[in-house]
Residue frames relative to the residue before (quaternion, step in Angstrom):
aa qw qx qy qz dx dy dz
X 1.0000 0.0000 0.0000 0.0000 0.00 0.00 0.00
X 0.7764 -0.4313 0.3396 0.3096 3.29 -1.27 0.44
X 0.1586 -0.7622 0.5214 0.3492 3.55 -0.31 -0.22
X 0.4451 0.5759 -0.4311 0.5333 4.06 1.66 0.16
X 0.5337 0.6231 -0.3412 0.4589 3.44 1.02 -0.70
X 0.7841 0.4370 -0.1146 0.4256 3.10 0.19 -1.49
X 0.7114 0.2229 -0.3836 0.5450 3.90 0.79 -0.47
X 0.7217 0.4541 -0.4498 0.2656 3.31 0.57 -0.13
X 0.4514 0.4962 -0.3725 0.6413 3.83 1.69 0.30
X 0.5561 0.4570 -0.3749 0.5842 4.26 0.97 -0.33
X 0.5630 0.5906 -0.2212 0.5341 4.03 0.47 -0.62
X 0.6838 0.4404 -0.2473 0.5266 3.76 0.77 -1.23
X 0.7947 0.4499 -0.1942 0.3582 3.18 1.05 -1.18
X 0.4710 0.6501 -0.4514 0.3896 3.52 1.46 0.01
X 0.2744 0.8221 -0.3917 0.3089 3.05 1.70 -1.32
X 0.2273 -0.6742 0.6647 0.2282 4.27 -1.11 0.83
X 0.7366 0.2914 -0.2869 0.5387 3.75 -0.54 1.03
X 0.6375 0.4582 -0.4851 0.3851 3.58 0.58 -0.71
X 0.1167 -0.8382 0.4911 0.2064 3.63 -1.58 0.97
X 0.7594 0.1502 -0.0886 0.6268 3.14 1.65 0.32
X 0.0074 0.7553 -0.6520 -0.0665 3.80 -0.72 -0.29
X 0.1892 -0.6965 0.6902 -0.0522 3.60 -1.49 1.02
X 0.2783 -0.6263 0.7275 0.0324 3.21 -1.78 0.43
X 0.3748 0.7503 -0.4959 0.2253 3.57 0.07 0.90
X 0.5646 -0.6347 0.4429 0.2866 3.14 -1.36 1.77
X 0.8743 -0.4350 0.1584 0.1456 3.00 -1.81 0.03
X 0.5758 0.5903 -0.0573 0.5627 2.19 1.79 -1.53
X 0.6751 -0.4684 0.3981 0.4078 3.84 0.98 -0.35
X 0.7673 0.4188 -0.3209 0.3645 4.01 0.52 -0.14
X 0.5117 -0.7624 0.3556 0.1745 3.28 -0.46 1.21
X 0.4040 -0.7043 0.5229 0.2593 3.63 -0.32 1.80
X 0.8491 -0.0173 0.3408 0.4033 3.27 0.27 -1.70
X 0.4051 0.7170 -0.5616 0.0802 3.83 -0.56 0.59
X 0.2829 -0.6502 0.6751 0.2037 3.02 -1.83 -0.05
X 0.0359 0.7304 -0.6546 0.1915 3.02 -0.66 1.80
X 0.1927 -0.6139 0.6425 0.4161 4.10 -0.84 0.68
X 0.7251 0.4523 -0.4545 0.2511 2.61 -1.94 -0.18
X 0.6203 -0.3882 0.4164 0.5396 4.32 1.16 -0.05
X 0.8086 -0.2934 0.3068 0.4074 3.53 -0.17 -0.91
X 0.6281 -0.5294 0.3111 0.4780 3.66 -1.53 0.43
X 0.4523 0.6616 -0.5005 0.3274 4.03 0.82 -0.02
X 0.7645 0.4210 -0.2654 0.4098 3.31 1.38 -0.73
X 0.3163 0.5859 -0.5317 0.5234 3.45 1.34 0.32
X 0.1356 -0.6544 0.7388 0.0868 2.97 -1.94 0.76
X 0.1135 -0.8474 0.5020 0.1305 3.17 -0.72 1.32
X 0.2689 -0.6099 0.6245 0.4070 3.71 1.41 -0.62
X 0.7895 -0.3879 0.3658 0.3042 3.48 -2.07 0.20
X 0.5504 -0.6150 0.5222 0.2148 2.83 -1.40 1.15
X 0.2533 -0.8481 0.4563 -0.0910 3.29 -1.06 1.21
X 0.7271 -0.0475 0.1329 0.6719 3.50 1.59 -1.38
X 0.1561 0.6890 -0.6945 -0.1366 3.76 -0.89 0.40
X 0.0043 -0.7542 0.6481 0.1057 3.26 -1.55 0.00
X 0.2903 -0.8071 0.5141 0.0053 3.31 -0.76 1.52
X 0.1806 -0.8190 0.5266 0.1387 3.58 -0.50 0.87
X 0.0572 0.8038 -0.5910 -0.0371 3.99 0.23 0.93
X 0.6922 -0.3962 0.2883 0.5299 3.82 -1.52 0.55
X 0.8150 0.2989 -0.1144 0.4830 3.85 0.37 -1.28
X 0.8801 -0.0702 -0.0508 0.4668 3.67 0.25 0.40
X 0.6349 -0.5023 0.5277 0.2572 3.63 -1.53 -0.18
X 0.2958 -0.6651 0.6855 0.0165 3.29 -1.39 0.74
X 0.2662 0.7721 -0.5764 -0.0287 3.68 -0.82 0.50
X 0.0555 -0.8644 0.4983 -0.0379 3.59 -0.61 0.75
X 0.0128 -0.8658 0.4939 -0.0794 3.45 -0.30 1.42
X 0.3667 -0.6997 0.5461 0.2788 3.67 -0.37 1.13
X 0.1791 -0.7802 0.5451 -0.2490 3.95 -0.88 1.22
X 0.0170 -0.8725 0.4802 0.0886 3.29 1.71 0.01
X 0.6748 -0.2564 -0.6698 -0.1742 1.58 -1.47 1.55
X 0.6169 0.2971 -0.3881 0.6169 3.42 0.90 1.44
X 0.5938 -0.6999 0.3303 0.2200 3.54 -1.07 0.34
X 0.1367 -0.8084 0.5531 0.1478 3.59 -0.26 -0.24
X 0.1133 -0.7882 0.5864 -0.1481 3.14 -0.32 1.98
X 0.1486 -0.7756 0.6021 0.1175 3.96 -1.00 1.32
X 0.0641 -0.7148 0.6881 0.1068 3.86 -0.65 0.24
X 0.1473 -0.8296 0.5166 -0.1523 3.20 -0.93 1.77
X 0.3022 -0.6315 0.6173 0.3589 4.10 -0.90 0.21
X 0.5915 -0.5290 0.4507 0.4088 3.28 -1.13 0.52
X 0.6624 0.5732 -0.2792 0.3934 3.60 0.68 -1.34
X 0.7845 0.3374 -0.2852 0.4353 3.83 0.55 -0.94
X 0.6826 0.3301 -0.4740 0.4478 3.61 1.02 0.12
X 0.6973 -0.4695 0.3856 0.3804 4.05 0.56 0.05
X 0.3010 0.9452 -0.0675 0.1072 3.79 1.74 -0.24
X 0.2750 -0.4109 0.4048 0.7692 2.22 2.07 -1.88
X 0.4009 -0.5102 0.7404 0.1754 2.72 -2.27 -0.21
X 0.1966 -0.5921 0.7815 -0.0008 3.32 -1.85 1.32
């Protein structure tokens, strides 16, 4: 791996709150991270609760609702967000 890679993923981790950071290709395999504990398997996250995607033309939200999810897809402009 790089060694720019690496301080810039070391840097993330000075970060107050940050518990890990990764570098991971598209497809899903992990270039490079720093995680204590071995890896992100050892993170406990408990149940997913909220995502939000930021894409170029709108928003993603996705809220678990058991038992199924409820997912909004927003412009940036009509919820107040920013501007593009």
């Amino acid at each position: 791996m790089s060694s720019a890679l690496r301080t810039v993923l070391t840097d993330f981790t000075r970060i107050e709150g940050v518990a890990g950071v990764a570098f991971v290709s598209k497809d899903g395999f992990v270039i490079e991270s720093i995680i204590p504990g071995g890896g992100i398997e050892e993170l406990r996250f408990g149940d997913l609760d909220i995502v939000v995607a930021e894409y170029r033309s709108n928003y993603l939200l996705l809220e678990d609702v058991e038992p199924a999810y409820f997912v909004v897809i927003a412009e940036p402009c009509s919820v107040g967000l920013g501007s593009r």
